[in-house]
N, C-alpha and C positions, 0 to 999 in steps of 0.2 A: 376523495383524492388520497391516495396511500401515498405519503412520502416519510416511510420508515427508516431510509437510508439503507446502508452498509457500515459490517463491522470488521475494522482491522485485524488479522486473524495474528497470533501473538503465539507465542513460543511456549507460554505457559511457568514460567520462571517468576518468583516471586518479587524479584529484582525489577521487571517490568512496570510492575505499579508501585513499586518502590520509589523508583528515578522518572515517571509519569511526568511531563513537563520539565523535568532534572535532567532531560538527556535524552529521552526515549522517544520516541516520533515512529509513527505511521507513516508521514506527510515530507517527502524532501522540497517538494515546492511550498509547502506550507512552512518548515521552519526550518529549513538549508541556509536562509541571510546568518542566523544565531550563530552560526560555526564557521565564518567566513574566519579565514587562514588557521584553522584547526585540525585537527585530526579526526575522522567520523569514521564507523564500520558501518556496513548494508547489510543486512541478512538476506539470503536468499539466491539462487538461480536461475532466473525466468527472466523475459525480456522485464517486466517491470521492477527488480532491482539490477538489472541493467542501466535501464533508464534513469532510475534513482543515481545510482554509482557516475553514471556520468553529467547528470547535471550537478550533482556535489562535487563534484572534480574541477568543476569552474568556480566554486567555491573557496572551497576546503585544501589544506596544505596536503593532504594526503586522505584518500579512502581506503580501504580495505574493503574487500567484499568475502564475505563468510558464506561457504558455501557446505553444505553438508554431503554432497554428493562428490563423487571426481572429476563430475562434469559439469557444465552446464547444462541448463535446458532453454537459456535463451536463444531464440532465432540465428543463424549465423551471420546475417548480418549486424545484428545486435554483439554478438559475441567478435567480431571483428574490429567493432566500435570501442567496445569496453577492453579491449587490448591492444588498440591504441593509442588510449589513454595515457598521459607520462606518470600520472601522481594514484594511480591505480594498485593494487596490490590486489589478487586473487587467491585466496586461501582457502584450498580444495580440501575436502575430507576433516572438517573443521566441526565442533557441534559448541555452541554455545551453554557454557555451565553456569557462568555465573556475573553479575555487574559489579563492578563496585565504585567505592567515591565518598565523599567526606559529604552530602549532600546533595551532590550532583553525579553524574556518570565521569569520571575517571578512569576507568577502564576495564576490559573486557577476558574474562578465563575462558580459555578456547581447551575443549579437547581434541588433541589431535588423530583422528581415531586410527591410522593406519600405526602410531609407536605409541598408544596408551597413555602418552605424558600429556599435563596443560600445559599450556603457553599462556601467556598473557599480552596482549595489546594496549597500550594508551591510547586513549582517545576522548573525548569530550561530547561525541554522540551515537548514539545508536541508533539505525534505521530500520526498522523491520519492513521489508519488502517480500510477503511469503501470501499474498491475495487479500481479499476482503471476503467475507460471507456478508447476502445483501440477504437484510431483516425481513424473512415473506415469509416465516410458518404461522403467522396469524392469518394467513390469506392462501389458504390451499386452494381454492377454484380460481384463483389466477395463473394463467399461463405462465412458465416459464424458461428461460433457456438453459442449455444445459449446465451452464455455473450456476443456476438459481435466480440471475435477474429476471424481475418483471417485460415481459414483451408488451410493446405498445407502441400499436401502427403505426404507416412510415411518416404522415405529416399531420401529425397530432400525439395526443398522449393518451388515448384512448385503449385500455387491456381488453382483453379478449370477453370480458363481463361488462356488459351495457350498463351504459352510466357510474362505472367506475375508470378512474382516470390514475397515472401514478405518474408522481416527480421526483427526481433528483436523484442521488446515487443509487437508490433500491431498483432501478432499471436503467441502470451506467456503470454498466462494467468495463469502459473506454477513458473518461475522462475524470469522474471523482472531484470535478472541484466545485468550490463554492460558487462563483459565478454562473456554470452552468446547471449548475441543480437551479439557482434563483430564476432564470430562464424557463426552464421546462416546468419550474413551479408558475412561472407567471402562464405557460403555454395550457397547462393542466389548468389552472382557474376559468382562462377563457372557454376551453373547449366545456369543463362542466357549466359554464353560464346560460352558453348555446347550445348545449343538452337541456337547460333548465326549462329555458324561450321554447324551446322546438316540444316539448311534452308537457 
């Protein structure tokens, strides 16, 4: 049973693992309660910090969403939703430089790439919402789809290699969460049991 997961893809700033648990999050369903009536930034433009941005919105006294493009790339009905939003703020053509904070995240240097200058934002979280890479180069003869997750059949968890089974984020590029990885981890146990029985 391959259940390797997926890895939150990060910005690469050393301030990242700096503020690790101090601010910084992959996960807004995982730790969006911690910032309730606070200020948070989202990194990203795709319907998933879309999504992110707006369930922190129900949260959080204010989002920001940091976008490095001048666009989005979220669906338009996602980018419909995400504007609006009342406690939303989109900040287009933004790259983030730097975190800072007395031990926690405090807040965020934005460069503004169309006037050269930073800004700076307050805020008390940072979301990075820019995809996951799901952990499968230890397993090149598994199928994959084209973002890299594990494919496996439509009512079981069975990959394209006999008697290999995979669970949880490493073949869920939809859902990411822990309840459901435990699920298709229990799904993967049975189905390799009655592989075991049947051979």
């Amino acid at each position: 049973i391959v259940a390797t997961g997926a890895s939150a893809r990060y910005l690469g700033l050393p301030d990242e693992q700096k503020y690790a648990g101090a601010g910084v999050s992959a996960c807004a369903t995982c730790d969006g309660f911690f910032y309730r009536g606070k200020d948070v930034a989202v990194v990203g433009g795709g319907d998933t910090a879309a999504e992110e941005a707006i369930y922190l919105a129900g949260l959080a006294r204010k989002v920001y969403v940091v976008v490095r493009r001048d666009a989005l790339r979220a669906s338009q009905v996602m980018q419909e939703r995400l504007r609006g939003t009342a406690n939303v703020e989109i900040l287009f053509g933004r790259e983030t430089v730097a975190l800072e904070g007395n031990g926690k995240v405090e807040a965020a240097r934005l460069l503004n790439k169309a006037t050269g200058e930073e800004e700076t934002i307050a805020i008390s979280g940072f979301f990075l919402a820019i995809g996951h890479t799901p952990n499968t180069l230890a397993f090149p003869d598994l199928e994959t789809d084209a973002q890299g997750y594990i494919k496996v059949s439509g009512r079981g968890q069975q990959t394209n290699v006999e008697g290999v089974f995979a669970a949880g984020d490493v073949c869920d590029p939809t859902y990411r969460q822990a309840v459901t990885a435990a699920a298709s981890g229990c799904r993967a146990a049975l189905d390799a049991e009655r592989f075991l029985l049947n051979h």
